[in-house]
GUTOR-605499 format. One line per field, with one value per residue (C-alpha): residue number from 0; residue in three letters; x, z, y. Coordinates in pm, whole numbers. Example, Ala and Ser with C-alpha at 12.3 -4.5 7.8 and 13.67 -1.06 7.14 Angstrom:
2
pos: [0 1]
code: [ALA SER]
u: [1230 1367]
w: [780 714]
v: [-450 -106]
% end
This chain:
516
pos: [0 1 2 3 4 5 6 7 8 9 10 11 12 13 14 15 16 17 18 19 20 21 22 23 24 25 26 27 28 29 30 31 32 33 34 35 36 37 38 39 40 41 42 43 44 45 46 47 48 49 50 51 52 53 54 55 56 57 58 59 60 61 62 63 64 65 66 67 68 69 70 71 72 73 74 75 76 77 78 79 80 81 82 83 84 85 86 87 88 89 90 91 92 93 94 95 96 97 98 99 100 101 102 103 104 105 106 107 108 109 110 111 112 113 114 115 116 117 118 119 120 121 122 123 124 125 126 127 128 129 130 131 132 133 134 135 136 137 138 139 140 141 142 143 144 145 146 147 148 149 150 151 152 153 154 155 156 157 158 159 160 161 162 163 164 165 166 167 168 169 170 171 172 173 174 175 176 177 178 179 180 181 182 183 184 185 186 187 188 189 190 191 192 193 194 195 196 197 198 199 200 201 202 203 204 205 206 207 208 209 210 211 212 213 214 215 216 217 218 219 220 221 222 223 224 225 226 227 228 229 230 231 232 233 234 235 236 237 238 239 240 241 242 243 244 245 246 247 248 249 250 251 252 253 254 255 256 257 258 259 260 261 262 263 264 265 266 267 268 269 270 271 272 273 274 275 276 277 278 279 280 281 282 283 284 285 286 287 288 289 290 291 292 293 294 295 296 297 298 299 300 301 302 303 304 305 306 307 308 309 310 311 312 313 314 315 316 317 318 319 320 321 322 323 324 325 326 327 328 329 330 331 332 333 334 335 336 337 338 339 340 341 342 343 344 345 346 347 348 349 350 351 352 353 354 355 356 357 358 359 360 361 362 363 364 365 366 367 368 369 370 371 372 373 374 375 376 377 378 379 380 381 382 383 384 385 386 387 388 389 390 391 392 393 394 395 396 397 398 399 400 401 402 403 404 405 406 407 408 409 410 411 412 413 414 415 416 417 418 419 420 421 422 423 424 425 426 427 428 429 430 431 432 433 434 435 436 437 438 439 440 441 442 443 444 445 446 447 448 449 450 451 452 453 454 455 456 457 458 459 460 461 462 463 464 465 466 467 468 469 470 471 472 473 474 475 476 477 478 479 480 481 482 483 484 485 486 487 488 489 490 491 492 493 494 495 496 497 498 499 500 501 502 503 504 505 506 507 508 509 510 511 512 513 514 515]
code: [UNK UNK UNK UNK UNK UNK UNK UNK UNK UNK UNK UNK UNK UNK UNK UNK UNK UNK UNK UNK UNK UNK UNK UNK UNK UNK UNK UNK UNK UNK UNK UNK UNK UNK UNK UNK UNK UNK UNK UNK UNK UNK UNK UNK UNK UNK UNK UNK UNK UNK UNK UNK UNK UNK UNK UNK UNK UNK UNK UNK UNK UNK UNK UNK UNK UNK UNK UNK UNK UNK UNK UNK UNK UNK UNK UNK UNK UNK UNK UNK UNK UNK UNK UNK UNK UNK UNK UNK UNK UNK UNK UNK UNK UNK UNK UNK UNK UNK UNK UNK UNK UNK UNK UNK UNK UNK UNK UNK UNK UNK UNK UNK UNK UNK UNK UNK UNK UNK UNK UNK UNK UNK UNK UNK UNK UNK UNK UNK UNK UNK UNK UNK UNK UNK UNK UNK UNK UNK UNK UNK UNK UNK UNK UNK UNK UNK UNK UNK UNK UNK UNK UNK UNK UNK UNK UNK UNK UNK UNK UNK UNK UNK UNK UNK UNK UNK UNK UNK UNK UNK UNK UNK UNK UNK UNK UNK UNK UNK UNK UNK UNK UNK UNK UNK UNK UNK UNK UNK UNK UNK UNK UNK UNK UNK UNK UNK UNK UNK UNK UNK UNK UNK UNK UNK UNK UNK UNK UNK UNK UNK UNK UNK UNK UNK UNK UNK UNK UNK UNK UNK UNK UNK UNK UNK UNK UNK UNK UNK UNK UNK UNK UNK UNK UNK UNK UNK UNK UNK UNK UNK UNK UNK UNK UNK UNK UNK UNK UNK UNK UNK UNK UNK UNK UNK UNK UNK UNK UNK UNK UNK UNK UNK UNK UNK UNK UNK UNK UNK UNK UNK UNK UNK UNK UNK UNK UNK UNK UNK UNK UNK UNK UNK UNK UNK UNK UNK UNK UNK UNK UNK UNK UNK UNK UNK UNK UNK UNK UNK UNK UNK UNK UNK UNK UNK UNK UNK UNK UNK UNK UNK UNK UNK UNK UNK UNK UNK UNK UNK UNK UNK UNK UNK UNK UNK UNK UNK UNK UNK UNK UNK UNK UNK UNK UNK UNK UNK UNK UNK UNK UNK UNK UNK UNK UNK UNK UNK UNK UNK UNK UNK UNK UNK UNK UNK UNK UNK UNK UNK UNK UNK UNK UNK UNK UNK UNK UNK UNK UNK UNK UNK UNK UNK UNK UNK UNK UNK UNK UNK UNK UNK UNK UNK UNK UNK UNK UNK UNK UNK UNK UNK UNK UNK UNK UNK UNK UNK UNK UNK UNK UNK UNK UNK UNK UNK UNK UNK UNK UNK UNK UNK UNK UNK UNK UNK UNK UNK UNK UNK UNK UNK UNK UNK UNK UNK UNK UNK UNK UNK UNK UNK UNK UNK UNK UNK UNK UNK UNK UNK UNK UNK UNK UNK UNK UNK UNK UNK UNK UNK UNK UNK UNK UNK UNK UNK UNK UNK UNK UNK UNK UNK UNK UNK UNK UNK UNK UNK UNK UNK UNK UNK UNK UNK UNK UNK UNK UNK UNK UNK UNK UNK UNK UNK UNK UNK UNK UNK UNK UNK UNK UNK UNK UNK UNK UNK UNK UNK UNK UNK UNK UNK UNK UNK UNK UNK UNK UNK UNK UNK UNK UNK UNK UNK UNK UNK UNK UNK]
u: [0 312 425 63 59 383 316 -20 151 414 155 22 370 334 -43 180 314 -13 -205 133 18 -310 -310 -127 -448 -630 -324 -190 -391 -268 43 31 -156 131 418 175 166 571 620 470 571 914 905 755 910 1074 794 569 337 512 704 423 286 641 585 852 910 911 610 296 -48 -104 137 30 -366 -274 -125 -231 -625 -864 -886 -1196 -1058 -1197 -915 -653 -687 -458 -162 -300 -322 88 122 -38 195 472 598 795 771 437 280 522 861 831 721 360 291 -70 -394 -679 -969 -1308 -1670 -1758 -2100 -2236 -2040 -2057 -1700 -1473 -1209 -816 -605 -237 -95 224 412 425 76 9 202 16 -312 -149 -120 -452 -525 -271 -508 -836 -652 -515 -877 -1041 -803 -872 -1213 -1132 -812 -856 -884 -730 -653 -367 -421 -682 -765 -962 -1154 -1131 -1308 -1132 -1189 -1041 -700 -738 -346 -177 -284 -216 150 257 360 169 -137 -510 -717 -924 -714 -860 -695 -362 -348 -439 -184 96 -5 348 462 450 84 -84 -138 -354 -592 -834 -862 -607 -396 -534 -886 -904 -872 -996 -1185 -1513 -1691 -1964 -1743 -1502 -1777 -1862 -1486 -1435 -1766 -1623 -1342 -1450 -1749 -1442 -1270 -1342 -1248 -1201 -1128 -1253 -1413 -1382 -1581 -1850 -2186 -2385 -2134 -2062 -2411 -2414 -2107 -2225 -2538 -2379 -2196 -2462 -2636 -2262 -2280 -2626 -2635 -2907 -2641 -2251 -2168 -2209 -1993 -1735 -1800 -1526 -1587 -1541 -1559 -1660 -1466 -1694 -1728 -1815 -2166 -2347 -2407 -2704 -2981 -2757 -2726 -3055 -2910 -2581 -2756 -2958 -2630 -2415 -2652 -2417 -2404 -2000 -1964 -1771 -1904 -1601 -1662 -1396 -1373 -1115 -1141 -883 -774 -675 -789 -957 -1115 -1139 -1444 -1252 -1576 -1814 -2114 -2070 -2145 -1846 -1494 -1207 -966 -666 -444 -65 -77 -2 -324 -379 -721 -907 -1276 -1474 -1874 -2126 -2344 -2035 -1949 -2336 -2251 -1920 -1717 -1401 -1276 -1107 -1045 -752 -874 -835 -1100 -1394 -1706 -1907 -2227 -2187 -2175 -1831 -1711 -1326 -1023 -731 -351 -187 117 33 17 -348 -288 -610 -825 -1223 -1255 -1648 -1765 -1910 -1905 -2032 -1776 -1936 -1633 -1317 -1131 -1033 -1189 -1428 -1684 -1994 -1981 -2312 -2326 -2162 -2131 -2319 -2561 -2812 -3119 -3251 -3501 -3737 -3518 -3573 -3148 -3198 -2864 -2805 -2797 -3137 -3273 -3047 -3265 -3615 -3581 -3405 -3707 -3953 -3826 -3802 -4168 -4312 -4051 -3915 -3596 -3495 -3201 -3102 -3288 -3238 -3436 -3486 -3700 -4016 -4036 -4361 -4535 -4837 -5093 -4894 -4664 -4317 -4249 -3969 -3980 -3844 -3741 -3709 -3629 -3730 -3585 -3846 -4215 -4362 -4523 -4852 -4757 -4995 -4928 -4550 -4547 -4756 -4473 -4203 -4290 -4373 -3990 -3850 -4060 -3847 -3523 -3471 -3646 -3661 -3812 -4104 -4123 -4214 -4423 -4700 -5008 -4843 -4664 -4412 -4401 -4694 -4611 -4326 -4397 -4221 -4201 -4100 -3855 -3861 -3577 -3265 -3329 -3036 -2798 -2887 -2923 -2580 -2447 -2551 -2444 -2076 -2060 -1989 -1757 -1682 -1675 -2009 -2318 -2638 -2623 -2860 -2942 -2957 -3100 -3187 -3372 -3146 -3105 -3499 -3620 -3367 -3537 -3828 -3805 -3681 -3948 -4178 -3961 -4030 -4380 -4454 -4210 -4439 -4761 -4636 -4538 -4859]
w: [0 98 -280 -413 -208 -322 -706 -622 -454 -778 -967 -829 -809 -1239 -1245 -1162 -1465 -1643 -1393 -1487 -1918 -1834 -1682 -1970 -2176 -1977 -2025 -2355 -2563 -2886 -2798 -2719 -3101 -3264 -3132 -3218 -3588 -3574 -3422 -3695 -3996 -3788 -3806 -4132 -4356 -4673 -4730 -5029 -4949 -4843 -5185 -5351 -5169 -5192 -4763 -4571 -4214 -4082 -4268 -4058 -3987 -4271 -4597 -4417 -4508 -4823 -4939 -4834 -4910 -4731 -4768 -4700 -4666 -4988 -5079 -4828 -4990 -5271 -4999 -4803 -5042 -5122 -4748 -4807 -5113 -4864 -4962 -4696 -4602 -4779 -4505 -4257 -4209 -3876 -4018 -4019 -3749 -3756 -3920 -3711 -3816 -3789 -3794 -4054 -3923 -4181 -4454 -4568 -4553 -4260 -4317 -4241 -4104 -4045 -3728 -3592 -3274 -3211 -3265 -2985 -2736 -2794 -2747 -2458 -2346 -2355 -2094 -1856 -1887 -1859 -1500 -1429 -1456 -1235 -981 -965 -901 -655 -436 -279 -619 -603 -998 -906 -555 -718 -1095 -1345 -1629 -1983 -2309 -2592 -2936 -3130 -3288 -3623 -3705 -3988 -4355 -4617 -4743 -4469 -4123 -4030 -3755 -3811 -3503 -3359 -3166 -2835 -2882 -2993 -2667 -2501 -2613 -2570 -2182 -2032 -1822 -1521 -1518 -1675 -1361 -1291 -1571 -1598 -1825 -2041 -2318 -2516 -2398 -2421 -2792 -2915 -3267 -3191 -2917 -2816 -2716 -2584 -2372 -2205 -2105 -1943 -1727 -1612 -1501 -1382 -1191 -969 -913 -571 -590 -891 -890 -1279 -1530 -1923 -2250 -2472 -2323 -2502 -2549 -2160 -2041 -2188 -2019 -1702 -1691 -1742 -1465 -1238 -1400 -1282 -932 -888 -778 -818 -880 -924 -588 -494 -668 -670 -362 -417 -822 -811 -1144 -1505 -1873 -2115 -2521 -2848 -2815 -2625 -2235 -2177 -2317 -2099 -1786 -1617 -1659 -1546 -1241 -1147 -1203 -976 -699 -566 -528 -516 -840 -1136 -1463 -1699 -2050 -2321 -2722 -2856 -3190 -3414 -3554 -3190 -2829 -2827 -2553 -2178 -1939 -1689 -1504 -1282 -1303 -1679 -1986 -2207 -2216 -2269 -2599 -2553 -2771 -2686 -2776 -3176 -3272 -3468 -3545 -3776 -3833 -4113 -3997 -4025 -4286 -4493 -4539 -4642 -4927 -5069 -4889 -4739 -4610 -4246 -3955 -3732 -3334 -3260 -3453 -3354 -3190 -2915 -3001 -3358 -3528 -3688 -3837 -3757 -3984 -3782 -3867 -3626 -3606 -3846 -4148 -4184 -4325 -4262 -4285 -4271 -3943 -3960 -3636 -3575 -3282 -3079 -2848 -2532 -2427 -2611 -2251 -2257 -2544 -2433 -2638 -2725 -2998 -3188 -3411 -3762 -4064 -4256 -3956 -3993 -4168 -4393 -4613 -4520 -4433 -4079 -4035 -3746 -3557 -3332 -3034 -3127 -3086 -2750 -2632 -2685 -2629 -2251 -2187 -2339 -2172 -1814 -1854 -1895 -1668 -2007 -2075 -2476 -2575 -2930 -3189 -3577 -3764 -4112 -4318 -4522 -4814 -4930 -5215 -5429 -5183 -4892 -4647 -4509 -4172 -3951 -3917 -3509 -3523 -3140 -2961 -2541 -2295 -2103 -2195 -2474 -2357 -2483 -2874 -2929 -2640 -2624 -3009 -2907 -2671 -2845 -3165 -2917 -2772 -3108 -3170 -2852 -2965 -3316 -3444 -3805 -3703 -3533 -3860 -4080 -3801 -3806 -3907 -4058 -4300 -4497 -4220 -4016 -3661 -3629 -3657 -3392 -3478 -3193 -3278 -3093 -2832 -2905 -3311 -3343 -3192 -3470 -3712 -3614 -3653 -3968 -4148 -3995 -3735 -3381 -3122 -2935 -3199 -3415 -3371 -3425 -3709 -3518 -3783 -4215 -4447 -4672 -4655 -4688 -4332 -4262 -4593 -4453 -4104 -4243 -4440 -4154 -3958 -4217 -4259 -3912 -3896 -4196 -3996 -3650 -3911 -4037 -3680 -3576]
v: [0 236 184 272 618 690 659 869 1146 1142 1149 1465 1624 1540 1701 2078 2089 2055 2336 2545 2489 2492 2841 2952 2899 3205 3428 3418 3174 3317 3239 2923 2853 3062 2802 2504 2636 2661 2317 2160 2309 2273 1922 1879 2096 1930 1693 1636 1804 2137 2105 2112 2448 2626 2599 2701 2603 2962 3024 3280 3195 3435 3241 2917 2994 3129 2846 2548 2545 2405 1998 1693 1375 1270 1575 1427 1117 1110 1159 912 620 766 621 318 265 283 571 818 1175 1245 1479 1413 1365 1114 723 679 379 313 394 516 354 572 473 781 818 971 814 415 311 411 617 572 855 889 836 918 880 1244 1219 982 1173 1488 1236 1143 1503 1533 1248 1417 1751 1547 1411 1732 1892 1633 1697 2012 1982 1739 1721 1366 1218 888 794 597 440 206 87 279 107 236 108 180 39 -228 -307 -499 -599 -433 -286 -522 -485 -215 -213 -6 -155 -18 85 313 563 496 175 316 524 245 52 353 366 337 -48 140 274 -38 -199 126 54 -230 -460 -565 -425 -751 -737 -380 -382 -645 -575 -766 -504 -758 -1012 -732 -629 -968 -1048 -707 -748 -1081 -917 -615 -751 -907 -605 -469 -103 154 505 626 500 599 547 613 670 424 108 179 91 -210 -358 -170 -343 -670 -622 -553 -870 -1050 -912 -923 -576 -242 0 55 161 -157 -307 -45 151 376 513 877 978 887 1096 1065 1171 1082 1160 1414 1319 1455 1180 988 1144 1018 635 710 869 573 360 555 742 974 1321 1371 1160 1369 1367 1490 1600 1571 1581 1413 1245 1084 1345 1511 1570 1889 1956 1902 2057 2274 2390 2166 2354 2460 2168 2354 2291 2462 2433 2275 2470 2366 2000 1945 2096 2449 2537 2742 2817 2855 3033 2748 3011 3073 2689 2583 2814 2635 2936 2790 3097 3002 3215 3206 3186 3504 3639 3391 3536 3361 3290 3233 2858 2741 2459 2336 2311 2139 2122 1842 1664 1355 1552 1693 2038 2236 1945 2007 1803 1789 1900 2206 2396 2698 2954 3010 3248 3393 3471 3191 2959 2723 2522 2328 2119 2189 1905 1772 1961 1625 1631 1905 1936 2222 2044 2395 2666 2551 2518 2277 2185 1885 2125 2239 1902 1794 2071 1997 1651 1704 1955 1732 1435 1554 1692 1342 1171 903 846 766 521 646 840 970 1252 1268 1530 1424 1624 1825 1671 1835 1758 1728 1933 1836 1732 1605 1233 1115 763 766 398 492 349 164 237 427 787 873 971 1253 1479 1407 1453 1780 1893 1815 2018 2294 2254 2278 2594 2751 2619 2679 3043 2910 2637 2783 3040 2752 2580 2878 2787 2487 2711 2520 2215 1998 1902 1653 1243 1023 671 481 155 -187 -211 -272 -184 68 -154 -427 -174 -45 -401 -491 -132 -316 -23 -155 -22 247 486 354 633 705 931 1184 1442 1375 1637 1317 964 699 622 689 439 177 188 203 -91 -309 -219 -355 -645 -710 -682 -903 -1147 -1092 -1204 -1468 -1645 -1555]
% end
């Protein structure tokens, strides 16, 4: 036990350095993005791709944006399969190690994105803030005194003809946690990332469900109530604390925590329990939540990541036009461009996000730049919906599991609407009136929406179509998308997702009538 106390206390003695760069992000923010910008055009300078920009490695913020434009990954791609041919010092001039693998939500085939070391470590730096941040909020934190469970994704061995191992990059960081804090961390390196998440899931709630103290606890929302309810099943417990009476805090991202909330609640019933925010991705850890009683988190801007933004209007328009920090506005919608250490030069990242303060930067991711809808002029954003259905919910006391929106489009002698494909947690609530509040929710969160909503303007009152339990985890599994990182695609200004459910769902009923 002496030896355990001794490697927390060091621990803590490590967690200064972090307050020390953490503090720097209130005084001189700019700064700190400035160096970023140097480091990597630094250590990259000479490559392909700065050849073929006539990039220097002393090149501003300003020649930087002029000359490098403004890349998708379908754009990125050309250098990427350049990599996959083996060849060196395409983007960067540090060997590519691994792939990381990434469920492309909105997209049919996943995507593979560089990865180098110097990328990992700056991943790594992340974690160390994420720590650092939960020890501030609380002092007796005990991270290393007993083990901490993280669920990362899967490793699936190397890309044909290259050395170079495909993952998801919770794995990868998983697998670069240093000999001397893997005893800390429960389960596995093997276990931890092994490609098949359902069977994944049942080892670690074996194992777990015999561990008799952790400290934290780490994953996805969704993919983490499964295992936790297994291990409840395993212990024959009500709640967590019971089998873990000491937990003290839970990191969570991905997804947004707040459909989530009530069942982590009910799983863990205590008022001292942390719930810690942060957005990392594979392209880079963003984000950590720096403030207990606020839901936004501050950018991390010293740790192999320069950002730019491009205004959410601007970009529905074709206009690539990019920002540097310093001139975002709080309030307004943008969507990121990143520069990071494995070679993605101002690379459309997707996300879209919302600055609740400039001094310093913090954040709310608002939703994806593929997940909106705007079949009406109604420009409804995923934080539009988070809204109304957390307001909607807690009025009629239901919880929901997963849920997708798609429009229906007007015909000649019909109106559009939004079609809810909603599967609830437990029982259905009456349709009409919580269809009846809902709508009415939307109306308060989203102007447009309620402009188009008068007198059933340009669009009737929503349609909810609630989905048999368990559907989008099937549904999930047969589009191939399972793990840690596959997700609801929430928002889609077209069909394809909503005919496909649809069709199941009559698959399934014929199915029901024929039995019977």
């Amino acid at each position: 036990m002496g030896v355990i106390n001794w490697i927390n206390n060091l621990f803590k003695i490590h967690l200064k350095k972090y307050e020390a760069e953490l503090a720097a992000h209130y005084t001189h923010p700019e700064q700190l993005q400035r160096d970023t910008l140097q480091q990597i055009l630094r250590e990259n300078a000479g490559t392909a791709i700065f050849k073929e920009h006539s990039l220097r490695a002393d090149a501003s913020p300003a020649t930087y944006a002029e000359r490098v434009p403004v890349r998708t990954y379908e754009e990125m791609q050309p250098y990427i399969h350049r990599i996959l041919g083996n060849e060196n010092q395409v983007l960067t001039r540090q060997k590519v190690s691994a792939l990381a693998k990434t469920a492309a939500t909105t997209q049919k085939t996943s995507k593979f994105l560089p990865v180098t070391r110097e990328h990992i470590l700056s991943c790594q730096k992340g974690s160390w803030f994420t720590l650092t941040s939960l020890h501030l909020h609380r002092e007796d934190m005990q991270i290393f005194a007993r083990k901490n469970m993280l669920i990362g994704g899967g490793a699936y061995g190397n890309y044909p003809g290259t050395n170079m191992l495909v993952a998801d990059i919770s794995a990868l960081m998983i697998q670069s946690i240093p000999l001397i804090l893997r005893t800390f961390y429960l389960p596995d390196i093997y276990t931890a990332t092994l490609p098949n998440y359902e069977e994944k899931i049942r080892k670690i709630a074996k194992i777990a469900a015999n561990e008799p103290s952790l400290t934290m606890l780490g994953g996805v929302p969704t993919w983490n109530l499964a295992l936790y309810r297994q291990v409840l099943a395993e212990k024959n417990a009500k709640h967590l604390l019971e089998v873990w009476p000491n937990l003290q805090a839970y990191v969570h991202g991905g997804v947004s925590f707040a459909p989530y909330r009530e069942h982590y609640e009910a799983l863990i019933p205590s008022k001292d329990f942390l719930y810690h925010e942060i957005y990392n991705a594979s392209e880079g850890y963003f984000a950590v939540q720096d403030q207990l009683d606020k839901d936004d988190m501050i950018l991390i801007l010293n740790n192999g990541i320069y950002y730019e933004f491009i205004p959410f209007d601007e970009l529905q328009n074709d206009d690539r036009r990019a920002i540097p920090l310093e001139q975002v506005q709080p309030g307004t919608l943008y969507a990121m461009v990143i520069t990071n250490s494995s070679g993605l030069y101002r690379y459309l990242l997707g996300d879209v996000v919302r600055f609740t303060s400039v001094h310093p930067y913090r954040i709310k991711i608002a939703g994806r730049t593929q997940e909106y809808i705007n079949a009406f002029g109604e420009d409804l954003l995923l934080s539009n919906v988070q809204q109304a259905l957390l307001t909607t919910c807690a009025e009629f006391e239901v919880k929901i599991k997963d849920y997708t929106i798609a429009p229906y489009y007007m015909k000649v002698n019909q109106k559009g609407r939004h079609q809810w494909f909603i599967e609830f947690a437990g029982e259905v609530p009456p349709l009409a009136t919580f269809t009846e509040a809902l709508d009415e929710a939307m109306k308060a969160c989203n102007s447009n929406y309620a402009q188009k909503r008068t007198n059933d303007f340009a669009i009737t009152k929503l349609e909810i179509i609630p989905l048999p339990i368990g559907f989008f985890q099937y549904w999930l599994r047969d589009r191939g998308k399972v793990g840690g990182q596959a997700k609801v695609p929430k928002l889609a200004n077209h069909r394809q997702f909503a005919e496909d459910i649809l069709e199941r769902l009559k698959k399934q009923t014929q199915t029901q009538k024929t039995e019977q």
